[in-house]
N, C-alpha and C positions, 0 to 999 in steps of 0.2 A: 840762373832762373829757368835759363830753357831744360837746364838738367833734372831738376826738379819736380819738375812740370809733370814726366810720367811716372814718375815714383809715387807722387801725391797721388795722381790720377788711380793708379794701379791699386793703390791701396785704399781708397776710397769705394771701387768695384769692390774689392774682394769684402771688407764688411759690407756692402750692400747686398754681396750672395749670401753669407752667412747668416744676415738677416733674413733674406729669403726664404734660407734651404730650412730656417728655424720655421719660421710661419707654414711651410708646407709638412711640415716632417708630421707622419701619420702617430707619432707616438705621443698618448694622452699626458696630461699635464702631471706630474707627480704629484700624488697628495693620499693618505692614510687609507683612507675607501676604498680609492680603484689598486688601491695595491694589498686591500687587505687586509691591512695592519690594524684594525682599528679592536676595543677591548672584545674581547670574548670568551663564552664559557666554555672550557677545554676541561670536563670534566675526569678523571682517572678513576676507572673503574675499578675500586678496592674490593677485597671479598668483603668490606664491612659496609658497602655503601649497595654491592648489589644485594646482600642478604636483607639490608632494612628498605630495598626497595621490592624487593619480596614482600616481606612482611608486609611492609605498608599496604600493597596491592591487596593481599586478602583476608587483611582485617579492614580493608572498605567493602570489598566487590562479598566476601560472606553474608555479612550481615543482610546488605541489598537482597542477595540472593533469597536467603531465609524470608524476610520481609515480602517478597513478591509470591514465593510459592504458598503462602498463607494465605494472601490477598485471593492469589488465583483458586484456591483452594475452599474460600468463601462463597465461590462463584455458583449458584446451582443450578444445573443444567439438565436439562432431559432430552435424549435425539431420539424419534422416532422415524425408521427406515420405512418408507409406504411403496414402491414403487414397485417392488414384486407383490408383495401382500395384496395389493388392491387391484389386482387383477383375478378376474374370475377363476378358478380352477381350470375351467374348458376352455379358455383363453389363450392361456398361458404359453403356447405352441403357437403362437402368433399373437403376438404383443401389441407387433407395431400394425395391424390388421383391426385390431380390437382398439386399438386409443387411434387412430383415427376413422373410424365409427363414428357414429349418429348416436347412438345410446347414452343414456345419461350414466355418467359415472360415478357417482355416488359411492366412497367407502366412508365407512366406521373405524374409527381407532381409540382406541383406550388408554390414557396416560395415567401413570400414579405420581406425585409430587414424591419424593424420596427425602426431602430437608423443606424447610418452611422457607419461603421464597415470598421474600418483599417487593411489595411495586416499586418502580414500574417491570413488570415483567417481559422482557421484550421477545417477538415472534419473528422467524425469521424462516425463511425458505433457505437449503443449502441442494446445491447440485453440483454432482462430478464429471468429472471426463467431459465438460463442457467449455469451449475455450473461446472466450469473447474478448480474448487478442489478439485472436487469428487476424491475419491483415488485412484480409478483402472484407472482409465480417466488419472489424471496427471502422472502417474506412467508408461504408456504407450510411452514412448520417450527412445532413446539412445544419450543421449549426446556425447557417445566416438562418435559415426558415423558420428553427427553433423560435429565432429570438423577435422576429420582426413579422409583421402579416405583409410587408412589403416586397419580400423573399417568398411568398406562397409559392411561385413556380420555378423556384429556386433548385431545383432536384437532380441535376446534372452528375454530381457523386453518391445519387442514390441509389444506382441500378445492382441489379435488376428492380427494386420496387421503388422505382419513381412513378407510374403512374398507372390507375386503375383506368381503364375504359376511358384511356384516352385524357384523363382529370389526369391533376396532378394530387398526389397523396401529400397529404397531412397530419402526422409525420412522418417522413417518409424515411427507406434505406431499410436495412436487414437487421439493426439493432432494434426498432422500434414494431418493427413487422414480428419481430420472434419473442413478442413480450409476456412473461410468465404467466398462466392463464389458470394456476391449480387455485382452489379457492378452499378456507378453513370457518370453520364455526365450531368455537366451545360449547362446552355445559358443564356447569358445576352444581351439583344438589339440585338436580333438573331445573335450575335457571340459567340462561344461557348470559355466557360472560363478555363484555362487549368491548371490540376492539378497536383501539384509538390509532386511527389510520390519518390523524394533523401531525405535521411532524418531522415525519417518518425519513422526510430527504433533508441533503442540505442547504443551509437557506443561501448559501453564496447561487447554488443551484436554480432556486426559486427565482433571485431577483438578476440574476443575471444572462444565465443562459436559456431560460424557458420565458417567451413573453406572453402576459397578461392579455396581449391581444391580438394572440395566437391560437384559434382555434380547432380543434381535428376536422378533417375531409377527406371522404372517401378510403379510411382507414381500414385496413382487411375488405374492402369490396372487390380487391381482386380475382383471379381464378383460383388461385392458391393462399388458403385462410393458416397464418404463421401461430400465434397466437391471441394475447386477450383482447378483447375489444374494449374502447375506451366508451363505458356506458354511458357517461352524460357528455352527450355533445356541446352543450350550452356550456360545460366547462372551458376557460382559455388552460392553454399546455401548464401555466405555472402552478395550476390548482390539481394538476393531473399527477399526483404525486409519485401513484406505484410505475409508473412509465416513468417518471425524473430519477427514482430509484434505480430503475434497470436499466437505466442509459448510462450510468455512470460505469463505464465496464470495469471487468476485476482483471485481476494482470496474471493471474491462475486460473490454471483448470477445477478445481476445487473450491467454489466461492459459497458465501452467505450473503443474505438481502434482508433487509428488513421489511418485515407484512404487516409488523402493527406494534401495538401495545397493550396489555391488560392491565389497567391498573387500578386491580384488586390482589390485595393478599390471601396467597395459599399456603395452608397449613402443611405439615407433614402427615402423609399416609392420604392425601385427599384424592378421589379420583376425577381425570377431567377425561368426560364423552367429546371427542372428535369426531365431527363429521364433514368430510373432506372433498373436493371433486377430481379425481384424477384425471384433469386435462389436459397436461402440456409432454408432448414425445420428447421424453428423452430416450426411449429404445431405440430408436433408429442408430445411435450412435452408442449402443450401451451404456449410457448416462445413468445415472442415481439420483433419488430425489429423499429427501429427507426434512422432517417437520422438525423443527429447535426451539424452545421456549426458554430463556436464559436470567438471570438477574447478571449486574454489575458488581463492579467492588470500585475501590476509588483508583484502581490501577486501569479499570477496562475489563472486558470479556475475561471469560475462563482461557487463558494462558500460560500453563506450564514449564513452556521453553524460555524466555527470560529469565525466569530464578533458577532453572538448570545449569543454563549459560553462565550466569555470573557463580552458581556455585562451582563450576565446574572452574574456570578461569581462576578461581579465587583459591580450591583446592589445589588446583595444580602448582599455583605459585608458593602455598603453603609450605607442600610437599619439595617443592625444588629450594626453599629455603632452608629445610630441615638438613637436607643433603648438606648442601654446601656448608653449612654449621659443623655438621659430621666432620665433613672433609679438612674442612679449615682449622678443627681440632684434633681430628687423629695427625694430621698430616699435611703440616703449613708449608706455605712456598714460599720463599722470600722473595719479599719484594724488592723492585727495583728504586732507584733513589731518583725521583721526580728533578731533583735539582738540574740533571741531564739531559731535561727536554728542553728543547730546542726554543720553545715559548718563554721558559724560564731562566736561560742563560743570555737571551738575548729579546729582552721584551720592547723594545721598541727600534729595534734593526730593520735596515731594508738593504 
């Protein structure tokens, strides 16, 4: 008995390590998943499967292409470039001298309709070399203030223009201080064509970030006048619409804004009298200003580049299917025998 005693004993210990060294052992549980094994598509890249994956590619992406560049193609557009034109002759050696002046700036400009252009016809300011993602630039806004009259002295990320004479501004910071101040008026058949400025922004805009019972203060009363003034004070911000539009910044230096709507139809060959106010500096930075009056199509804006893009993708894959067809008929290469892969001689091995 007594001999027994430590054999049992002993061998008792050792499956009780075994158990052990099982429950501690870092190696996960075997099972198809974590090893991998589980069904998968292991395709084999034939000349026959990449040629009709070719094809397939651009007898979709062509026709897209075609289809859009038509679309965009519908689009009727007219740019007129005003920024050097509308400066006086004797001016023009000092630009940035002459646009911030006191004199009224007043030019004329002349458009002809080129293609018959259904309403709604949309109006759009575009300017270059101006870049309202610059960091200190966009960073210069208080959204809480935007939104709430409870934030009026809210202005601490607004500087430099957080406050005029000691007030705090309403709305304050450098995106809303620099806000585009060129102003336009039609005529067509000397009746002046009238533009629909409801709208214009977007409404997430409206009820979200601009509140209802938030009104402007002390707006441009500083020493340094940036741009427009927001002409009815008795408006709250949500109703301020061309200021909701230009706060929304562009993520390029080359952007458009939308200024309005016409919505009357213009025939082809028609002439429309512009009369414009060129107020807002873009000289100082060499900046460009440009007047854009556009139709839509059911794609969106006049846009060229996406049916280029897809024709181009579409041809090229055309083109490299052509190829390999060539190749695969002048000059085959034999293939190997899939049975030899590894997946398929042994598909459920670990």
């Amino acid at each position: 008995m007594n001999s027994d005693t430590p054999s049992s004993s002993a061998g008792g210990t050792g499956s009780a390590d075994t158990t052990g060294a099982r429950r501690n052992s870092k190696r996960p549980k075997y099972s198809r998943f974590t090893q991998q094994e589980l069904p998968a598509c292991k395709p084999i890249l034939t000349p026959k499967w990449v040629i009709s994956a070719f094809l397939l590619v651009s007898v979709v992406f062509i026709p897209i292409g075609v289809v859009s560049l038509f679309a965009s193609q519908d689009v009727v557009e007219i740019v007129d470039r005003y920024d050097s034109d509308c400066i006086p002759a004797g001016a023009r050696n000092n630009k940035v001298g002459f646009i911030q002046g006191s004199q009224v700036k007043t030019c004329n400009r002349t458009l002809r309709v080129p293609k018959r252009m259904k309403q709604p016809i949309y109006v759009y300011y575009q300017l270059d070399n101006f870049y309202q993602n610059h960091r200190r630039y966009v960073k210069s806004r208080s959204d809480q203030q935007l939104r709430s009259p409870r934030n009026e002295n809210d202005t601490s990320a607004c500087k430099p223009e957080e406050n005029a004479n000691g007030m705090s501004i309403v709305p304050c910071g450098l995106v809303a201080w620099s806000l585009f101040n060129d102003t336009y008026n039609f005529t067509h058949n000397n009746q002046q064509l009238a533009i629909n400025k409801r709208d214009i922004s977007w409404k997430s805009d409206r009820d979200r970030k601009f509140g209802k019972e938030v009104y402007p203060k002390n707006f441009q009363n500083g020493t340094l006048i940036g741009g427009a003034h927001l002409l009815d004070p008795s408006k709250p911000l949500s109703e301020q619409e061309d200021l909701i539009v230009w706060m929304r910044t562009a993520a390029l230096p080359t952007f458009r804004k939308l200024y309005g709507k016409i919505e009357t139809d213009l025939q082809a060959g028609d002439v429309i009298d512009v009369t414009l106010e060129n107020n807002y500096n873009t000289y100082s930075f060499d900046g460009k200003k440009k007047l854009v009056l556009s139709t839509t199509s059911w794609l969106g804006g006049k846009n060229d580049f996406l049916g280029i893009a897809y024709l181009t993708v579409g041809g090229l894959c055309f083109f490299l299917a052509m190829v390999f067809i060539i190749i695969y008929l002048v000059k085959p290469r034999q293939l190997g025998d899939p049975s030899y892969l590894s997946w398929n001689r042994n598909p459920g091995g670990h």
